[in-house]
N, C-alpha and C positions, 0 to 999 in steps of 0.2 A: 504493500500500500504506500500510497507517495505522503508525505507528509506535505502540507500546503502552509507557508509562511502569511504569516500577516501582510496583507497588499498592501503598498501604498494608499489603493483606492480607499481605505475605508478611514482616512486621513481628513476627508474631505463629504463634503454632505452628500447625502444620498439622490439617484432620481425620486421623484416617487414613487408611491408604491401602483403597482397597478394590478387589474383583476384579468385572469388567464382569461380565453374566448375560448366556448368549446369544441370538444375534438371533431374533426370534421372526417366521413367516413367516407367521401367524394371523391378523395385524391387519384386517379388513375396509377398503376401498378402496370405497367409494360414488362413481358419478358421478351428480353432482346433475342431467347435462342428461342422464340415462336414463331412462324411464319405468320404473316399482314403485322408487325409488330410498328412497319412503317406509315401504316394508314391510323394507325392507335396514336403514335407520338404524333402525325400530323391533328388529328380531332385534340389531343391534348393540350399543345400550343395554341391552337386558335381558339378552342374554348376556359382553360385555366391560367394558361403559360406556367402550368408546373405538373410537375409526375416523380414517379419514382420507378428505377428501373432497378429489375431484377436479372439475375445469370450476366452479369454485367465484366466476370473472367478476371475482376481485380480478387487475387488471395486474402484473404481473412488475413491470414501474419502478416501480411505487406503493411496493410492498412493500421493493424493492431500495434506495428512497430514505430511509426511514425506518430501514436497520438501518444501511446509512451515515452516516448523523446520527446515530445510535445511538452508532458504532462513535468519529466524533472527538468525541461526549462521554463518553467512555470511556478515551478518549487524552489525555483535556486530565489536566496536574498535581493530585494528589492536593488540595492545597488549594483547587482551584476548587472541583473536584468536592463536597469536606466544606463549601462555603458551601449547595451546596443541599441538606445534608440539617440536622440529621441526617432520617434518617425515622420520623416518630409517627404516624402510622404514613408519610403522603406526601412525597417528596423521596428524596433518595438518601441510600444504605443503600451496608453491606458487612459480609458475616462474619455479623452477627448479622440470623437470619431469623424467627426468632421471642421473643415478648414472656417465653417460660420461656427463655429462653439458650442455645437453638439454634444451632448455629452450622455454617456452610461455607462453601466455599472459591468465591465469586459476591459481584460486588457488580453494584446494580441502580439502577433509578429506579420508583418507585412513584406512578403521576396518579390522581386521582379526574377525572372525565371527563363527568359527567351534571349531576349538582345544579349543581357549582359548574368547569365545564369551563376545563381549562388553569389551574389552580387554583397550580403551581407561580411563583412570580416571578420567577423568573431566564427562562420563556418570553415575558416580554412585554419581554425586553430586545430594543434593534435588531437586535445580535447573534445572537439565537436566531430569529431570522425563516422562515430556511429547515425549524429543526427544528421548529416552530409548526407550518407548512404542512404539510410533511411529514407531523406527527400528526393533524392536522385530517383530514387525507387519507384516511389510513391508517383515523385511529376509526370514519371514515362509511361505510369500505368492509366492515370488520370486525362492524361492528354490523348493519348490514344482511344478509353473510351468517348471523350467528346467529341473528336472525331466522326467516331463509327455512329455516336447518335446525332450528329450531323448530316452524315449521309443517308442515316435512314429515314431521316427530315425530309432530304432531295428527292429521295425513293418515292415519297408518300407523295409531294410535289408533284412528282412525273414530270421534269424539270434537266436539264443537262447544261454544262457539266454534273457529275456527281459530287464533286469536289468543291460547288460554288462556293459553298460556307467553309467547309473544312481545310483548305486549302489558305484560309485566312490565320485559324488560328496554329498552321504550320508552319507557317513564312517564320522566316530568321530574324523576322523586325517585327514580329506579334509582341504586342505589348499585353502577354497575359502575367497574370501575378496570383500567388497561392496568399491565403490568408490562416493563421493561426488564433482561431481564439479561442479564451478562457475565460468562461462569468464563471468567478470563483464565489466562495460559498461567504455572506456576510453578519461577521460576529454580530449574533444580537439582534438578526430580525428575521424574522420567519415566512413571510410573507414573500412576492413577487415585484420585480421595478424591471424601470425600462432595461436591457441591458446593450439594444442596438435599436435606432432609434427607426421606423418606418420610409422606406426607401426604394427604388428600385435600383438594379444592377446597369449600369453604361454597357457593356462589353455584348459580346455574340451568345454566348452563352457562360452557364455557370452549374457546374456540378460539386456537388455537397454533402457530410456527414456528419455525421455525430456521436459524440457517446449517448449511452441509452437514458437520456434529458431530456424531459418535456423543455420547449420552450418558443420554436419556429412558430411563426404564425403568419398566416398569408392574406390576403383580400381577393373575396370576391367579386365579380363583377357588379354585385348590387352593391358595392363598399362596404358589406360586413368581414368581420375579423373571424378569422375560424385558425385553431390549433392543430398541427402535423402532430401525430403521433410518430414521436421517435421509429429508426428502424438500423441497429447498430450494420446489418450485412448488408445494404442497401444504400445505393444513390438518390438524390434528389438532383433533380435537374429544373434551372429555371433558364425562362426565355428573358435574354437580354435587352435592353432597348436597341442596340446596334440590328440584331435581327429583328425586332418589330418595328424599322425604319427599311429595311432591306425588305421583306414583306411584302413594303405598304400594309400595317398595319394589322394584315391576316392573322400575324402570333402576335400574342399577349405579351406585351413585357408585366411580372406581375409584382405587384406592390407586398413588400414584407417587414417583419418584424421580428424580432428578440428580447422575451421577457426571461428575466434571469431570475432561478429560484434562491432564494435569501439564502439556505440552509443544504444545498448540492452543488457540488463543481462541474459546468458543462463546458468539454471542448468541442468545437465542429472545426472542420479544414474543410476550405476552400479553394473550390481552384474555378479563377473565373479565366474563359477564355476570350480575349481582345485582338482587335483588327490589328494589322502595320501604325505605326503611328501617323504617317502621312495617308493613310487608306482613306478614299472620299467616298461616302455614304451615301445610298440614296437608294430608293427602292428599282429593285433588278426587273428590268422588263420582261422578262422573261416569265414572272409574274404579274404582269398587268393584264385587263381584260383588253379587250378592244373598246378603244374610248373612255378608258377607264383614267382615271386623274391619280397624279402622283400626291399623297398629301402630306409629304414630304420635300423642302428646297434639299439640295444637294448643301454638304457641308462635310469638312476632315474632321478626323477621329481625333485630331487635337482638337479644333476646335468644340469638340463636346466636350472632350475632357476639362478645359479650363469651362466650361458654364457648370458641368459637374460637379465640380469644386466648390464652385461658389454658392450651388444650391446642393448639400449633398444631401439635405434627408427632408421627406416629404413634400418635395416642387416637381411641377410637371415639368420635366426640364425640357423635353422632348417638344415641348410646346412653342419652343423657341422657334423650332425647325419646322414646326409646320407652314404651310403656304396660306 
């Protein structure tokens, strides 16, 4: 069992408290080794922009390795920890999750993973060997399944190349990043607070887990809040804004949240995948009807990124871009 040190977090006042949404039994469940599995995650996108896929070929010990090394750099003294960040955005973070003054009750580790892979310096100490490996592990498994549930996106499209999407978050200049976090457990109050504050994802897509923590929660299309029941052997997959802009809007980019339980320590890893940094976005004709209107201006993947930043939780940012 890992012993968990006193966070800095709890130095400083708390979010408030807030009350769970209940479990929602809606979630689509894709197994990847089904046949029509690609007409299922197409219906999924367009009508949730979230699912969870099963037989998905990442190892249990792969996965179980990395949130362990996850979990005793999480456990190490607060001042280790504050050597590798702060985070600008990469290195480790706490409390504050966005660049307007965001804040909850998670602290993380944030890698860029592609351009400039293992980019953080405290990974290339002797010391960090195992969690090196570990992520190494981990990204190559992760990225390849996003991949494959990219193509089977295309598949259900009936759309060519196959590769439209996936070929984005393989390029040499994909700006995808893995994310580490931890709402650790808070002396002294028992109840639930914000722990990430309501958001959606920039990037093409975003595949996710967790330990077995309640605490994900998503939006409906009518704007109610509904709770994922954890699933430790299982991915979750959400649809990006970058692909509900590619679309024209057909996939959901979907709105989410993280309440963090006062009294249990939850980790999830993230791995979101992002376009080239220069990649100009705009919905692929390839899906348009005839006559049909773009409701999207063409704009770079930088350029979202810095409006990103500046709205990062609960703004239609996507809004900016529409025509």
């Amino acid at each position: 069992m890992v012993v968990l040190t006193k966070p800095a977090l709890g130095q400083v006042s708390l979010p408030r408290p807030q009350k769970p949404s209940p479990y929602f039994s809606g979630i689509p469940v894709i197994d990847l080794s089904e046949p029509g599995s690609e007409a299922l995650l197409v219906r999924a996108c367009e009508e949730l922009g979230f699912f969870k896929v099963t037989n998905h070929g990442i190892p249990m010990e792969l996965i179980a390795s990395l949130e362990e090394e996850a979990m005793k750099f999480f456990a190490l003294p607060q001042a280790e920890k504050e050597r590798v960040g702060p985070a600008t955005p990469f290195g480790y973070g706490s409390r504050t999750i966005g660049s307007n003054g965001d804040m909850g009750w998670v602290e993380y580790l944030l890698m860029q993973i592609t351009s400039k892979p293992m980019s953080l310096p405290f990974l290339m100490d002797a010391s960090a060997s195992s969690f090196r490996s570990a992520l190494n592990e981990y990204i190559s498994a992760v990225r390849k399944l996003a991949c494959e549930v990219l193509e089977l996106m295309v598949d259900g499209l009936k759309i060519e190349p196959r590769n439209v999407f996936s070929k984005l978050v393989m390029d040499e200049e994909s700006d995808s990043v893995l994310r580490l976090n931890h709402y650790p457990p808070c002396p002294g109050f028992n109840g639930t607070m914000t722990g990430f504050g309501e958001h959606t994802d920039p990037q093409i897509i975003s595949v996710l887990r967790s330990n077995n923590i309640a605490g994900l929660e998503i939006s409906l299309r009518d704007g109610s809040w509904v709770s994922v029941l954890p699933d430790q052997a299982s991915f979750f997959i959400n649809v990006g804004d970058s692909l509900q802009v590619l679309t024209n809007g057909r996939f959901r980019s979907v709105r989410h949240r993280v309440l963090a339980n006062g009294s249990k320590s939850r980790v999830s890893m993230v791995y979101f995948g992002g376009p080239p940094s220069g990649e100009r976005l705009a919905p692929l004709p390839l899906l348009m009807g005839e006559g049909e209107q773009s409701l999207y201006r063409e704009f770079t993947w930088c350029e979202y990124k810095r409006c990103a930043c500046r709205t990062m939780l609960a703004d239609n940012r996507l809004g900016q871009f529409e025509k």
